[in-house]
Phi, psi and omega in degrees: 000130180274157157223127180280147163290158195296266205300346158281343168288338182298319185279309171273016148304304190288302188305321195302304187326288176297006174293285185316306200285318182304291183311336173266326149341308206263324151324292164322305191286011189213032168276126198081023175252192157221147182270134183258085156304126197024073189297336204267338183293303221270029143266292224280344155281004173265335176277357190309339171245025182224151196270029152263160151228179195290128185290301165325297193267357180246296189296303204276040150218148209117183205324145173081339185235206166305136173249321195213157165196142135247146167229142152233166197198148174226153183219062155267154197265115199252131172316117170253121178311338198256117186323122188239158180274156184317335192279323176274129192228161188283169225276153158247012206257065152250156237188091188247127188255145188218101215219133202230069178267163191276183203240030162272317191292030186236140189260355188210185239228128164073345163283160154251165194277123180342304167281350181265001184285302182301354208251312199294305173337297181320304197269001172266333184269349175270345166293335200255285194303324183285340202275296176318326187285300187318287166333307185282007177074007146310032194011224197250053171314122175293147157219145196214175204234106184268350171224145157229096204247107147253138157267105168297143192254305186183174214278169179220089174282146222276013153249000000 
C-alpha cells in the first residue's frame, strides 16, 4: 500500500475544491441564458485543417492555464444607457463568461498578467462580435480588433 505525502495531496484537493466552486458559481452566473457549449471544441474544429491553432482556447488551455471556461449568451435586445450617434445602433448581444485560471498565467507571484488579461478581453469582445453578426443574420464575417487601449486600474489575482 503507497502513501502519498500530505503535501502532494494539497494541490489537488485545493483544484477538486476550485472545481467544485467554479461549477457552482457558474450555475448562477449563466441562469436564463443559452451555453455556448465548449468553445475550445468549435475552434479547434475550425482550426482542425490548418497547421495553426487557436491561441487562447487551444495553445493557453489546461492545467496551469485556462483551466476551466464557460460562456453563455443571449441575444435579446437590451435598452443601453450610452448615448449612441443617429447612425449608430445598440448591441442585441450578451455574453457572460466565467474562466478559471491556473498560476502559469501570472505575471508577479498570485497576479495575472497584464497581457493576458487584454488578450482574454481581446478575445471575449471578438466572441460578442461573433455572436452578435449571428443575431443580426450576418453570418460568419471575420472580423477583427484594430485598436485595443487598457488602462489597468488595480492588479487582477489569479484567485
Amino acid at each position: 500500500r503507497a502513501s502519498v505525502p500530505v503535501a502532494a495531496q494539497e494541490p489537488l484537493e485545493c483544484r477538486k475544491a476550485a472545481s467544485a466552486e467554479f461549477e457552482a458559481w457558474a450555475e448562477s452566473l449563466g441562469a436564463g441564458m443559452s451555453e455556448l457549449t465548449h468553445p475550445e471544441r468549435r475552434i479547434a474544429e475550425g482550426f482542425a485543417s490548418r497547421p495553426s491553432k487557436a491561441f487562447v482556447f487551444q495553445t493557453l488551455q489546461g492545467a496551469g492555464r485556462i483551466e476551466h471556461a464557460r460562456m453563455w449568451w443571449s441575444s435579446a435586445a437590451a435598452p443601453t444607457s450610452i448615448d449612441l450617434a443617429a447612425e449608430e445602433e445598440g448591441g442585441r448581444t450578451e455574453l457572460n463568461v466565467l474562466v478559471q485560471l491556473g498560476n502559469e498565467l501570472a505575471g508577479h507571484p498570485e497576479l495575472v498578467h497584464g497581457g493576458f488579461a487584454a488578450t482574454m478581453m481581446d478575445e471575449l469582445f471578438g466572441w460578442t462580435m461573433h455572436m452578435e453578426k449571428q443575431a443580426r443574420g450576418q453570418g460568419d464575417r471575420k472580423s477583427f480588433t484594430a485598436n485595443l487601449n487598457v488602462n489597468y486600474r488595480k492588479t487582477m489575482p489569479l484567485s
